[in-house]
C-alpha positions as a Markdown table, in Angstrom:
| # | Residue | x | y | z |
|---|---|---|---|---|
| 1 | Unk | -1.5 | -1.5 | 3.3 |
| 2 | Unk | 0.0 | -3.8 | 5.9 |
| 3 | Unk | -0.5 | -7.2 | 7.8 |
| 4 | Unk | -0.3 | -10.5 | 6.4 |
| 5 | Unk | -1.4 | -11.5 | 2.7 |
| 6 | Unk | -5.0 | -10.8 | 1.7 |
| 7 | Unk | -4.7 | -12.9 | -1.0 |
| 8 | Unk | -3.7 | -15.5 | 1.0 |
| 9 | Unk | -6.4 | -14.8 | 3.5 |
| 10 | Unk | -8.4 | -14.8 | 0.2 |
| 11 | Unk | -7.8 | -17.9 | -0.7 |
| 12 | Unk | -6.6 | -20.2 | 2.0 |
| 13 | Unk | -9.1 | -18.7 | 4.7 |
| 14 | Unk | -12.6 | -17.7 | 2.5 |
| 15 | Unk | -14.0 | -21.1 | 2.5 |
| 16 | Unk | -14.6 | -21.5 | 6.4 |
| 17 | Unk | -14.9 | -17.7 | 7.0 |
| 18 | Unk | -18.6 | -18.6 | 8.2 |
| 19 | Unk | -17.5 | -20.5 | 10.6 |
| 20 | Unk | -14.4 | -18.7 | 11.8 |
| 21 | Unk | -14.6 | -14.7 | 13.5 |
| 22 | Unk | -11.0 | -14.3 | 13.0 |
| 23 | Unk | -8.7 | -13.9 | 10.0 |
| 24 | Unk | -5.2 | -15.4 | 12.2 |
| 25 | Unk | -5.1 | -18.5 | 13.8 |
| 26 | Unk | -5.7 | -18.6 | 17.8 |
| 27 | Unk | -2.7 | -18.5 | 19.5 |
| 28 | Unk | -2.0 | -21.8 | 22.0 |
| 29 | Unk | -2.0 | -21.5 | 25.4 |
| 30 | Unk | -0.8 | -23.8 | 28.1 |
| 31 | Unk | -2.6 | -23.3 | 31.3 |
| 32 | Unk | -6.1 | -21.8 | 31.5 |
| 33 | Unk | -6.7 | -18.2 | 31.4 |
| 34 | Unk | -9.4 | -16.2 | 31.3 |
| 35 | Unk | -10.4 | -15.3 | 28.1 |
| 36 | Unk | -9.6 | -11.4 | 27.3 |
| 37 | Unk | -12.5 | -9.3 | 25.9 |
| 38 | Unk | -11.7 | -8.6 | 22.1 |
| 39 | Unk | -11.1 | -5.5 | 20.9 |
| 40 | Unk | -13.9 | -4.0 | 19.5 |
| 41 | Unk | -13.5 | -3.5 | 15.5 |
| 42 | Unk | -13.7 | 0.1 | 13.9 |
| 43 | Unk | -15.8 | 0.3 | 11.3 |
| 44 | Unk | -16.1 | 3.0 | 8.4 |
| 45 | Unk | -18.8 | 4.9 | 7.4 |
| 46 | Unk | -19.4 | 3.0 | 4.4 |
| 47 | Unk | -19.4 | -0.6 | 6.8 |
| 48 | Unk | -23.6 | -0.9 | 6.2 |
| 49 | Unk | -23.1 | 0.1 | 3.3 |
| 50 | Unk | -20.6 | -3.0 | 2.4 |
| 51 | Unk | -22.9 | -5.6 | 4.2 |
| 52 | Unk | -25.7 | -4.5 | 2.1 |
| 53 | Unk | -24.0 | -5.1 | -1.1 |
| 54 | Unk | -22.8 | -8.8 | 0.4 |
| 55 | Unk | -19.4 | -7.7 | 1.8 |
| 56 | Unk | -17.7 | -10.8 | 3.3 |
| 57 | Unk | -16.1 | -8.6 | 6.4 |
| 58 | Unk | -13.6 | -9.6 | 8.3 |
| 59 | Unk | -10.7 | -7.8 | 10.7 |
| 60 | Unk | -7.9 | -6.1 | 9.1 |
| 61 | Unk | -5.3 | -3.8 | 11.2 |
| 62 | Unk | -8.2 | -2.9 | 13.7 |
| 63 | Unk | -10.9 | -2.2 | 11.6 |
| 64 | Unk | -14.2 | -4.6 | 9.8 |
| 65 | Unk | -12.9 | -4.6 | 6.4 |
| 66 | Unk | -14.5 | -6.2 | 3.3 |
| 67 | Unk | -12.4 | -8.7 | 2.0 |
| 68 | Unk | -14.8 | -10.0 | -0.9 |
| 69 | Unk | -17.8 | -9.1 | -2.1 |
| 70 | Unk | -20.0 | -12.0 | -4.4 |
| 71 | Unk | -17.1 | -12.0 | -7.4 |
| 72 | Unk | -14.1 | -14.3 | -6.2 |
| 73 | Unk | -10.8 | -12.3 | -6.1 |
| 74 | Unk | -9.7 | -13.6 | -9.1 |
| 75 | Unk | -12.9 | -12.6 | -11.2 |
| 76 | Unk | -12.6 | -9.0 | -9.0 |
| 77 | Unk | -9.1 | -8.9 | -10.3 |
| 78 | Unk | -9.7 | -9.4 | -13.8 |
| 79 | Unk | -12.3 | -7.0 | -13.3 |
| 80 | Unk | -10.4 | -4.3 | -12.3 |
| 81 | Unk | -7.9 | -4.5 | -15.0 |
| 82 | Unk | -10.8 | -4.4 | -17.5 |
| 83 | Unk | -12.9 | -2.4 | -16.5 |
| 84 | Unk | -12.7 | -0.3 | -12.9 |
| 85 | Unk | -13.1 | -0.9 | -9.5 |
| 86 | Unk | -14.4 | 0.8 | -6.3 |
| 87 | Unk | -12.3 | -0.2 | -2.8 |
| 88 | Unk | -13.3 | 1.9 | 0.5 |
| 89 | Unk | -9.6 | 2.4 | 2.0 |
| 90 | Unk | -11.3 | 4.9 | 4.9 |
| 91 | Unk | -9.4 | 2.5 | 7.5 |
| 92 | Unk | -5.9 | 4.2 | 6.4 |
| 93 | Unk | -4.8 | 7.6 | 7.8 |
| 94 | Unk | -4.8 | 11.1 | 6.5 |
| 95 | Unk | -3.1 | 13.8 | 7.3 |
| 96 | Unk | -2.0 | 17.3 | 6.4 |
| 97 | Unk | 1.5 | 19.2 | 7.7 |
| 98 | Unk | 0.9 | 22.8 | 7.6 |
| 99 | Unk | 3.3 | 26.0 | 8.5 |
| 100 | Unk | 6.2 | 27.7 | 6.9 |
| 101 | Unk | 8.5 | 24.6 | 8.2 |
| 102 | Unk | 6.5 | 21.7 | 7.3 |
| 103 | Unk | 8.6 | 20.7 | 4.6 |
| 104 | Unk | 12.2 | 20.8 | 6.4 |
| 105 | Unk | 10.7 | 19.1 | 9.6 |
| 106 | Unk | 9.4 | 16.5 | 7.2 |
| 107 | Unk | 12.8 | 15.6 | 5.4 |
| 108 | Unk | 14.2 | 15.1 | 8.3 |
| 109 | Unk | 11.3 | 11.9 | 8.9 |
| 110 | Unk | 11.5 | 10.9 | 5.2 |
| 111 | Unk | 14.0 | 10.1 | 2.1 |
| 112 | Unk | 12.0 | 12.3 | -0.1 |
| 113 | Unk | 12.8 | 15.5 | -1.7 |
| 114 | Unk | 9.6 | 16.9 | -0.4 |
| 115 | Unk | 10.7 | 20.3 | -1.6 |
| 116 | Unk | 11.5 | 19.4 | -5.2 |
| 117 | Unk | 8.6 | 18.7 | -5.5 |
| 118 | Unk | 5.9 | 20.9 | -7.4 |
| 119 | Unk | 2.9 | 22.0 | -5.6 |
| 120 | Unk | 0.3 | 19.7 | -6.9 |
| 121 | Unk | 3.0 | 16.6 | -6.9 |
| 122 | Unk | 3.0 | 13.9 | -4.5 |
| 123 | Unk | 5.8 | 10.9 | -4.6 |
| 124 | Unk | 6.1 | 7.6 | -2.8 |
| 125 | Unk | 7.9 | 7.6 | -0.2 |
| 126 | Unk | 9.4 | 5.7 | 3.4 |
| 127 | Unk | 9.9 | 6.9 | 6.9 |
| 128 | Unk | 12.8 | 5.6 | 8.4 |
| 129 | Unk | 14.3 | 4.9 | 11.7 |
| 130 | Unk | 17.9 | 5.6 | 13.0 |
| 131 | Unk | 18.7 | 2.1 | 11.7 |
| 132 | Unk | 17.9 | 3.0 | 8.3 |
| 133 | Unk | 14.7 | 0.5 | 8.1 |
| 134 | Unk | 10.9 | 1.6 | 7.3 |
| 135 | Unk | 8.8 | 2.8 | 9.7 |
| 136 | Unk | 6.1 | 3.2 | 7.0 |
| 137 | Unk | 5.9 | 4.1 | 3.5 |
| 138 | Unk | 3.5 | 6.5 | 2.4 |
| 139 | Unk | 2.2 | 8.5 | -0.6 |
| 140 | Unk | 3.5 | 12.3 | 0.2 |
| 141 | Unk | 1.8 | 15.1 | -1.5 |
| 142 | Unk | 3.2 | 19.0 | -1.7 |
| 143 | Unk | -0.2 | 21.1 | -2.0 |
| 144 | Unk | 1.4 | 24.2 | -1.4 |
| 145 | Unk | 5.2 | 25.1 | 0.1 |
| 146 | Unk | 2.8 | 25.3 | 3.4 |
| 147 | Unk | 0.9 | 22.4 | 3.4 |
| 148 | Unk | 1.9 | 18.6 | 3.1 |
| 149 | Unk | -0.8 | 16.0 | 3.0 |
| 150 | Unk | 0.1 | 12.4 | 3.3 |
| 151 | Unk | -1.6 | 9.2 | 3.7 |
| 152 | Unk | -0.4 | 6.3 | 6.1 |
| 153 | Unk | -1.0 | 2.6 | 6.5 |
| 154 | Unk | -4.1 | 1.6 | 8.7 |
| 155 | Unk | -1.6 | -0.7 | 11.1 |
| 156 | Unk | 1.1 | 1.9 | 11.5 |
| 157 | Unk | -1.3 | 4.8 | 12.2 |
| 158 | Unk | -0.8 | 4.6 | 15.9 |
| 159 | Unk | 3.3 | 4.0 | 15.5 |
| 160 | Unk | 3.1 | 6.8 | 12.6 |
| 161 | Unk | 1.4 | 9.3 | 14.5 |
| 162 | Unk | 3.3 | 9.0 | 18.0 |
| 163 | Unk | 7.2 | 9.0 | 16.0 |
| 164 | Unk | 5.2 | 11.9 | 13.8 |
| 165 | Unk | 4.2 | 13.6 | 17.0 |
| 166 | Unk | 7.5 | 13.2 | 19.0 |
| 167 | Unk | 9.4 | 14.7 | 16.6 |
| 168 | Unk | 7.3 | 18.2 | 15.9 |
| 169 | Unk | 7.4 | 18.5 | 19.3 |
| 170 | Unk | 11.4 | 19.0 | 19.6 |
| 171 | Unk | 11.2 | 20.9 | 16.4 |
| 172 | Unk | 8.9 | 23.1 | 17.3 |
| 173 | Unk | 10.8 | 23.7 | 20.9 |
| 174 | Unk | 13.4 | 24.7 | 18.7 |
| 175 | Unk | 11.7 | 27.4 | 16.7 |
| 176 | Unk | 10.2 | 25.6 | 13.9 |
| 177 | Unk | 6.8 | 26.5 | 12.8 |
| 178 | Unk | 5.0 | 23.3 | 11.7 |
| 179 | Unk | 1.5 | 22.3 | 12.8 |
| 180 | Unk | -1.0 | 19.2 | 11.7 |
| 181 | Unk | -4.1 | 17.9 | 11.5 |
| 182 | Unk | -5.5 | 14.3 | 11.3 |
| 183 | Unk | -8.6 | 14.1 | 8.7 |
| 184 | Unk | -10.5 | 12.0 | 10.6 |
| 185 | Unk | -13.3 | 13.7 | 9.2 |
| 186 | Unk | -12.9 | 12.6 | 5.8 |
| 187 | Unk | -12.9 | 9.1 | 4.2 |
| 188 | Unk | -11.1 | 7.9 | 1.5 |
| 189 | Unk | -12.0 | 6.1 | -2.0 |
| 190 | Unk | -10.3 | 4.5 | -4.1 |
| 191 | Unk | -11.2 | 4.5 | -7.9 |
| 192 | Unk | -9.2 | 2.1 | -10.0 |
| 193 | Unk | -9.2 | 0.9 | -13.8 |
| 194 | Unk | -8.9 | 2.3 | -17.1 |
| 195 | Unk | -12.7 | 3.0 | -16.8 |
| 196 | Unk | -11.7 | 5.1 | -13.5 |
| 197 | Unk | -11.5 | 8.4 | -15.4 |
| 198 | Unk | -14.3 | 8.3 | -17.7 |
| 199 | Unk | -16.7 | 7.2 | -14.9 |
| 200 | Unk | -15.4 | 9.8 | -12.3 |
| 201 | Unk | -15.7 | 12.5 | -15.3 |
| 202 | Unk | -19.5 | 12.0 | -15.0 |
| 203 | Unk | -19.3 | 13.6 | -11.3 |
| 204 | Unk | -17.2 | 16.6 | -12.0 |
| 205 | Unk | -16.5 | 19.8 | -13.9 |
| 206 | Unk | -12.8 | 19.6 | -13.5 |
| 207 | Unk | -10.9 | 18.3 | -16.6 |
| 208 | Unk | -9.7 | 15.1 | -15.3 |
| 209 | Unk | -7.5 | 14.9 | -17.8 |
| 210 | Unk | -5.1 | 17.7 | -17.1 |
| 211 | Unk | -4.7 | 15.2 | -13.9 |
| 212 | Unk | -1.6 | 13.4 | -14.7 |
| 213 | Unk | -0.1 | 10.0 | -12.4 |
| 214 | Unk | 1.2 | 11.5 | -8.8 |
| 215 | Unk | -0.4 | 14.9 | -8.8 |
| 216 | Unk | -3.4 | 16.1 | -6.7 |
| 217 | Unk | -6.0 | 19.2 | -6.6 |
| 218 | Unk | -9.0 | 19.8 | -4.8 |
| 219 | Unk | -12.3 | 19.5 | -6.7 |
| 220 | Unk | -16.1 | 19.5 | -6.3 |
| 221 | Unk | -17.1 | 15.9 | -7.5 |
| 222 | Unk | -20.6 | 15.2 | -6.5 |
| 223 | Unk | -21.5 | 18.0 | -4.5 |
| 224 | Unk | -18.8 | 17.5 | -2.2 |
| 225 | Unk | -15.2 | 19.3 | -1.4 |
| 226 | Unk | -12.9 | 16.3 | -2.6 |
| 227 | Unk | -9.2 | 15.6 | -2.4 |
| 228 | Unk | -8.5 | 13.8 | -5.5 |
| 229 | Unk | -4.6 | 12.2 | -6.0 |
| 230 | Unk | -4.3 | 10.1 | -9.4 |
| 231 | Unk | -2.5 | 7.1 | -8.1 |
| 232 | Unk | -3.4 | 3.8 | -6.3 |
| 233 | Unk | -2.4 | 0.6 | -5.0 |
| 234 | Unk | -2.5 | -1.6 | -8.1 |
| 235 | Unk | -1.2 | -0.5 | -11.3 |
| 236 | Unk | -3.6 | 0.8 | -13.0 |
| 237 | Unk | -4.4 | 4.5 | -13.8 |
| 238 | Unk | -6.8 | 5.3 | -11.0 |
| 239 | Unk | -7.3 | 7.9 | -8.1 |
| 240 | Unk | -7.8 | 8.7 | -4.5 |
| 241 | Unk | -10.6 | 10.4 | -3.5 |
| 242 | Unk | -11.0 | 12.3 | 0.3 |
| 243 | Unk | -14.1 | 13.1 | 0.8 |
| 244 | Unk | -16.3 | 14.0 | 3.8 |
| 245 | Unk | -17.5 | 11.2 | 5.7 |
| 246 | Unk | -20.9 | 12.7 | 5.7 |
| 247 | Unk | -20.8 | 12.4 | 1.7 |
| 248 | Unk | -19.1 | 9.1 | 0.9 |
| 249 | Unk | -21.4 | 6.8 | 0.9 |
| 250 | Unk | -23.4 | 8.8 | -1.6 |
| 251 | Unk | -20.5 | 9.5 | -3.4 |
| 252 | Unk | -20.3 | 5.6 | -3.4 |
| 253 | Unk | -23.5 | 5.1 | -5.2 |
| 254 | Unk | -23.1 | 7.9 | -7.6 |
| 255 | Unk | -20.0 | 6.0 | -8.9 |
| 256 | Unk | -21.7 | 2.8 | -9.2 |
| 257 | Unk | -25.1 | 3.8 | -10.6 |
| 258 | Unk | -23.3 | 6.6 | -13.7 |
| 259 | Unk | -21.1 | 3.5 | -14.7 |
| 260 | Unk | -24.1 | 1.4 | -15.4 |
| 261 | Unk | -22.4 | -1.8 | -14.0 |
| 262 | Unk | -18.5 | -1.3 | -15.3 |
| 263 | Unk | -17.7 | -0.3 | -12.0 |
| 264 | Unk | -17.7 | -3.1 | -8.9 |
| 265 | Unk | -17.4 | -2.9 | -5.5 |
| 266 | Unk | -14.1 | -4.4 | -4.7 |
| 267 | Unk | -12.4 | -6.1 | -1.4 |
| 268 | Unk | -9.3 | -6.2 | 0.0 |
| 269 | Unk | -8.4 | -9.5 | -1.1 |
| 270 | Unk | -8.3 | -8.4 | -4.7 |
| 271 | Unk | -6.5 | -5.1 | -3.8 |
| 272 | Unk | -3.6 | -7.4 | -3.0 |
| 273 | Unk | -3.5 | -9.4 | -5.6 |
| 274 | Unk | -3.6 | -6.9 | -7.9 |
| 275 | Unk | -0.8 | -5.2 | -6.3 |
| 276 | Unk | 1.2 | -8.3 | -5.9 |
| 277 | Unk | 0.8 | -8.2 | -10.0 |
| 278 | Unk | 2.2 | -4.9 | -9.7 |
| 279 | Unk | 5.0 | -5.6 | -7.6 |
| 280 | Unk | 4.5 | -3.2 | -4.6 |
| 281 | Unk | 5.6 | -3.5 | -1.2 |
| 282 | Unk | 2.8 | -4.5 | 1.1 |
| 283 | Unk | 4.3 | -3.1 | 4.9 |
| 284 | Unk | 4.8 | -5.6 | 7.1 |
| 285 | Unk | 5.6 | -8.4 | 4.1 |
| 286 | Unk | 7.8 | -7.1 | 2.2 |
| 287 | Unk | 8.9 | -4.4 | 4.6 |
| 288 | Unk | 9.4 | -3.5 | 7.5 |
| 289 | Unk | 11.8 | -1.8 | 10.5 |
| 290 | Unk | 15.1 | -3.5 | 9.8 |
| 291 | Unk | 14.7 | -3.0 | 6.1 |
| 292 | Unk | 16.2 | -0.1 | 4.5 |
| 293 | Unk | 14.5 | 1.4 | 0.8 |
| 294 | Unk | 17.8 | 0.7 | -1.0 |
| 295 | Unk | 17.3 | -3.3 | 0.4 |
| 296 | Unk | 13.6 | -3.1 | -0.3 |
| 297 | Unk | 14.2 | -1.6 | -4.4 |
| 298 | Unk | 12.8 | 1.7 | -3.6 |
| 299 | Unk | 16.4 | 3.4 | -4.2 |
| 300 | Unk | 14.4 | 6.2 | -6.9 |
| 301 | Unk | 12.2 | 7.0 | -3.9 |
| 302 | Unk | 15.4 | 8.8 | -2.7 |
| 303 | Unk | 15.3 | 12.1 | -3.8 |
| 304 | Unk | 18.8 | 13.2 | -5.4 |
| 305 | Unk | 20.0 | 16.3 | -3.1 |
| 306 | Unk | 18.9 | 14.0 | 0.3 |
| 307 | Unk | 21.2 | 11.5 | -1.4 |
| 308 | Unk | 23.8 | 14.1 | -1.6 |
| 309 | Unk | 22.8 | 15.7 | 1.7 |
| 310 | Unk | 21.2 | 13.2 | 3.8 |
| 311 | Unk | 19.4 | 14.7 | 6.8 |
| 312 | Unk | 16.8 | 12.4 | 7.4 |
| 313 | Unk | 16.8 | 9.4 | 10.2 |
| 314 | Unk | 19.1 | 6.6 | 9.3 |
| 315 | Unk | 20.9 | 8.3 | 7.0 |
| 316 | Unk | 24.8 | 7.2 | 7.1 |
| 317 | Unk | 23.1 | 3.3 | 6.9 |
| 318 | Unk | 21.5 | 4.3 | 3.7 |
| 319 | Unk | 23.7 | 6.3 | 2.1 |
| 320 | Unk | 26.3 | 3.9 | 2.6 |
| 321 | Unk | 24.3 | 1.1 | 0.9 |
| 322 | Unk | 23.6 | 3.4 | -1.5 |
| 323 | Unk | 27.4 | 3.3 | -2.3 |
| 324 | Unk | 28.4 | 0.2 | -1.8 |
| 325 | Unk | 25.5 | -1.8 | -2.4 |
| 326 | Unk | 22.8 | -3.5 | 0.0 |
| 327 | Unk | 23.4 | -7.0 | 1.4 |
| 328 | Unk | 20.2 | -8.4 | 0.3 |
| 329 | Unk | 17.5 | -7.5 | -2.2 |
| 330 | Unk | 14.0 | -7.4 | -2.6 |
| 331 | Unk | 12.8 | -9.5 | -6.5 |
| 332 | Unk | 10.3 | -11.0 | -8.3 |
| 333 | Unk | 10.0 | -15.0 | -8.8 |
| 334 | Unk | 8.5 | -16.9 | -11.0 |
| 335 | Unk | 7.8 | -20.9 | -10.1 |
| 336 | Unk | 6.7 | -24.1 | -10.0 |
| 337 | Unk | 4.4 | -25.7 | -8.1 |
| 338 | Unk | 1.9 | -24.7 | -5.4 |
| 339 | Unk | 1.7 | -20.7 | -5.0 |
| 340 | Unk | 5.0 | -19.4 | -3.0 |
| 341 | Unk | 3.9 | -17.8 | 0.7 |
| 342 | Unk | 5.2 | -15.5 | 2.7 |
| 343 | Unk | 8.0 | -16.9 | 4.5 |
| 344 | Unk | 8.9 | -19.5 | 2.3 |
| 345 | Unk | 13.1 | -20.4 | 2.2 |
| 346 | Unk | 14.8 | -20.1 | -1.1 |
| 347 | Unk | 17.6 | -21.7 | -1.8 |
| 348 | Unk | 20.3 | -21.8 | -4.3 |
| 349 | Unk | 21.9 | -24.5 | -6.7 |
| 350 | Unk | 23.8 | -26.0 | -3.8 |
| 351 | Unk | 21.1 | -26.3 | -1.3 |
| 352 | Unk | 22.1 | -22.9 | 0.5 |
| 353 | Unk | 19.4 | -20.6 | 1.7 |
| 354 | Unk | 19.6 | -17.3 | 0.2 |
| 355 | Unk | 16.2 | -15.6 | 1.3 |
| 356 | Unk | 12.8 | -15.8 | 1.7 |
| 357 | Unk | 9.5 | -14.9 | 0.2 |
| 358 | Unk | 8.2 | -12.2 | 1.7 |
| 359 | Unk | 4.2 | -12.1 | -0.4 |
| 360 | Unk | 3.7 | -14.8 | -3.0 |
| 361 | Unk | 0.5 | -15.9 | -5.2 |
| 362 | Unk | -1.1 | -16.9 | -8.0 |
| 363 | Unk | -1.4 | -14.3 | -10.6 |
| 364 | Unk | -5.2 | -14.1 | -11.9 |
| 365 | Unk | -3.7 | -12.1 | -14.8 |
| 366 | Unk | -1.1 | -14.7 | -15.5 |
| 367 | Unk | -2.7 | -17.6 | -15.0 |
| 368 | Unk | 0.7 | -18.6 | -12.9 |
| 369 | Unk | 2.6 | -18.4 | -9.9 |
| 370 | Unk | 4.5 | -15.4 | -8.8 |
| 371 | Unk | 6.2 | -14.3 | -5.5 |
| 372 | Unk | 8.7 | -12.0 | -4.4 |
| 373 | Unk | 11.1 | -11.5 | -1.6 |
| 374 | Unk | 14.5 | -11.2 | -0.5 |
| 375 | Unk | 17.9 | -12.9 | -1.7 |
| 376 | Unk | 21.7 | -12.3 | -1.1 |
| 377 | Unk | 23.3 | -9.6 | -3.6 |
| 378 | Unk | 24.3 | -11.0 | -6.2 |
| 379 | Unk | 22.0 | -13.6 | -6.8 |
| 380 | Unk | 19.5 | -11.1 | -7.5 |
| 381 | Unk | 19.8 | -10.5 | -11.0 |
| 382 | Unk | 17.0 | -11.7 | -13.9 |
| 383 | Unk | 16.9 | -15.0 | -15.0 |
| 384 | Unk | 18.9 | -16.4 | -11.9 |
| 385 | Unk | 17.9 | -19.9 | -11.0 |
| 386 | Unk | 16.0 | -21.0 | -7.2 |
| 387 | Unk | 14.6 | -23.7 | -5.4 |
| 388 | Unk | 11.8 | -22.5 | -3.3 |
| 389 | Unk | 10.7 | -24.8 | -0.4 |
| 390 | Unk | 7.1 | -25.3 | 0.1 |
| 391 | Unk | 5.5 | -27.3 | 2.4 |
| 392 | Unk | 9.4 | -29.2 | 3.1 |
| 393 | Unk | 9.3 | -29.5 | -1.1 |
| 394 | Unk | 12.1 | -28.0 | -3.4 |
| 395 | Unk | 10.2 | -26.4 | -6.8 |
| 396 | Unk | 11.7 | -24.6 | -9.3 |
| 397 | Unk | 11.8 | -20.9 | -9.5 |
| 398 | Unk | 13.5 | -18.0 | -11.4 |
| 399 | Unk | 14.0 | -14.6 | -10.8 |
| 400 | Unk | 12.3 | -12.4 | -12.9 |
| 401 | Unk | 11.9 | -8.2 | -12.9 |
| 402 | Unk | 8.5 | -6.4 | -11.6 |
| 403 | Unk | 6.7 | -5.6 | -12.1 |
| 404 | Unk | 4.7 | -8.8 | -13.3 |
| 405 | Unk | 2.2 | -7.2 | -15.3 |
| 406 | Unk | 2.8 | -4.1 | -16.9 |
| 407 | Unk | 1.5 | -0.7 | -15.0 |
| 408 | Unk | -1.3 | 1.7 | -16.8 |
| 409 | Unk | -0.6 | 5.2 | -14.8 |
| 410 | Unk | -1.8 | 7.6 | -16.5 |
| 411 | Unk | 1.6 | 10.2 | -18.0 |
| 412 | Unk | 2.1 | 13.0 | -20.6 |
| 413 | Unk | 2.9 | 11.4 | -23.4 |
C-alpha cells in the first residue's frame, strides 16, 4: 500500500472529513488560475457496497476507498487482532507472467529467487531501479515454472506496469518467451484474523489448513474460481482472495453473514495501523526510489544465489551494501510524547540529526507510541537512545526491534 499515513489521515483528518472532499491539504497558489477539473475517482465493485454499510470514503492513490466504517480505527484494530476482519484491497494490481521465460525475465526486475521457489510459494519481494532503490515491493507468487502472479501497490500500478512493460519488450526482441496479463477482471479480498480460517472454511471444500503462510492454490470458495494466497498486510494469519469481480460482493456477504458477527468490515485506516504494529514498509513512507532493501531491512528478501549472482537492476549498489553495510537504516522507536509522524527529525545525544521518521502512531494494541524510520549505521542498534522533534519539541525515544507486536502467520509447526 502506498501514500501518506492512513492512520494519520485516520486520526488527524476524520473529524472534519464531512466537511472536507480531499484527504491532502490544497496546495497554495499565488495568482489566480482556473480551477482544473478533478480527476474523477475509480471506484471498485464493492464501492455501493461500502456506502451501504456506512463506509466513510475518501481518495486513496486514485481510487474512493473506505477509510472507516462505524468502529473507530482503534476499536477496528483491536478487532482484527481478536477476531477477523474483511478489507476490499480491489484498488491494488494483479497480474500474472506467463511463458517458458517468465521467471528469468522476472529476476532480472526483482531481488527474489523467483526460481527457488516451489510452485505454490510466493515471497515478498522489491523491484529495483539501476540505483539500487524500490520501484515497488510486491508479494510474488510461483504457480507453476510458467506462470508468475504478483500483486502491486495501487499508486505504483501505472509506474509498475510501464518499467514492467518496457522491459518484456527488449526481452522479448531478444528471443525470450514471456507474455502477461493484467486481472482487471478480478477483485481482491482480504481476510484477516485468527478467525480468518475457520470463517473462510465455511465457504470451501479445500482443506485450508494444508494452506501454510506464503503459499497459494486455486480453489472454489463460494461458487466462484478463487485465487487464495495465505498472507496479508498486518500480522496476522490471514489470506488474499481474487475473485471475479462479478462474484465479490456476494462473496463479501457470505463472509460476513457465516461468521455471525466475528467478522467486520474494515477500512484502510486500520489496515495501517495494524501494519505499523507489524512493522511493514508502507511504499512511499518508509520506501521509496532512492532506497535500497538492504537500507530499508528487507536484506532476507534477497534470495541467496541473486546475492551471489546478482542480475537484477541495481545490483553492484546492493551487493555492495550487502558487504559493507548500508549508510542508514530503517528501525522501530518507541517514545514519549505526542505520536511521532512521518517526517519528524531524530536527533542524537548531542543535538545531531541522525534520521527521520518515516510512519509513526499510536499503537491501539500497545496502548503507546511507536514510529519507525531511518537513522545513521550505527546508531541503529536496540535500546539506543533519541530525541525525536515534534512540533519544534525534543521527546524521548528509544530504538526498539519490530516488529512491535508479535506476528500470528500461520507455519508448520
Amino acid at each position: 500500500m502506498r501514500g501518506g499515513s492512513l492512520w494519520q489521515l485516520g486520526q488527524c483528518l476524520f473529524r472534519r472529513l464531512a466537511q472536507s472532499k480531499s484527504t491532502t491539504p490544497k496546495p497554495r497558489h499565488f495568482a489566480a488560475a482556473p480551477a482544473a477539473e478533478p480527476a474523477e475517482l475509480k471506484k471498485t465493485v464493492l464501492h455501493d457496497f461500502h456506502v451501504e454499510h456506512g463506509g466513510k470514503m475518501v481518495p486513496f492513490a486514485g481510487w474512493s476507498m473506505p477509510i472507516q466504517y462505524k468502529d473507530s480505527i482503534m476499536d477496528s484494530t483491536l478487532h482484527c487482532r481478536a477476531a477477523a476482519s474483511l478489507f476490499d484491497v480491489s484498488h491494488m494490481c494483479g497480474l500474472s507472467l506467463r511463458g517458458r521465460d517468465c521467471i528469468p525475465f522476472l529476476e532480472t526486475l526483482v531481488v527474489a529467487d523467483v526460481a527457488g521457489l516451489r510452485p505454490g510459494t510466493g515471497t515478498l519481494t522489491v523491484f529495483t531501479n539501476e540505483r539500487g532503490g524500490a520501484i515497488d515491493d510486491s508479494v510474488v507468487t510461483k504457480v507453476r515454472d510458467d506462470h508468475i502472479y504478483l500483486v502491486v501497490n495501487a499508486g505504483c500500478r501505472d509506474k509498475d506496469l510501464a518499467h514492467i512493460s518496457a522491459h518484456m519488450e527488449a526481452f522479448k526482441a531478444k528471443g525470450g518467451a514471456v507474455d502477461w496479463h493484467i486481472h482487471d477482471e478480478r477483485s481482491l479480498l482480504a481476510l484477516q484474523g485468527p478467525l480468518a480460517a475457520p470463517v473462510l472454511q465455511l465457504l470451501t471444500k479445500d482443506d485450508l489448513s494444508k494452506i501454510y503462510f506464503g503459499e497459494f492454490c486455486t480453489l472454489d470458495i463460494h461458487g466462484s474460481h478463487c485465487f487464495l494466497t495465505r498472507t496479508g498486510y498486518t500480522g496476522e494469519d490471514g489470506f488474499e482472495i481474487s475473485v471475479p469481480s462479478e462474484h465479490a460482493v456476494d462473496l463479501a456477504k457470505a463472509i460476513l453473514e457465516k461468521s455471525e458477527g466475528k467478522v467486520r468490515l474494515t477500512g484502510l485506516g486500520a489496515r495501517d495501523s495494524l501494519r505499523l504494529e507489524a512493522g511493514l514498509c508502507l511504499y512511499g513512507n518508509d520506501m521509496d526510489q532512492h532506497t535500497t532493501p538492504v537500507e530499508a531491512g528487507l536484506t532476507w528478501a534477497i534470495g541467496k544465489r541473486r546475492r551471489a549472482e546478482g542480475g537484477f537492476l541495481g545490483a553492484e549498489v546492493i551487493l555492495k551494501q550487502l558487504k559493507e553495510g548500508p549508510p542508514i537504516r530503517r528501525v522501530g522507536f518507541f517514545s514519549t510524547g505526542p505520536p511521532p509522524r512521518s517526517h519528524n527529525e531524530i536527533l542524537n545525544s548531542s543535538g545531531e540529526k541522525i534520521g527521520e521518521v518515516t510512519s509513526g502512531g499510536f499503537s491501539p494494541c500497545l496502548k503507546k507510541n511507536i514510529a519507525m524510520g531511518y537513522v545513521k549505521s550505527g546508531l541503529h542498534k536496540p535500546g539506543t537512545e533519541v530525541k525525536i522533534i515534534i512540533r519544534g519539541k525534543s521527546n524521548d525515544g528509544v530504538v526498539t526491534k519490530m516488529p512491535f507486536v508479535p506476528t500470528k502467520y500461520y507455519k508448520p509447526s
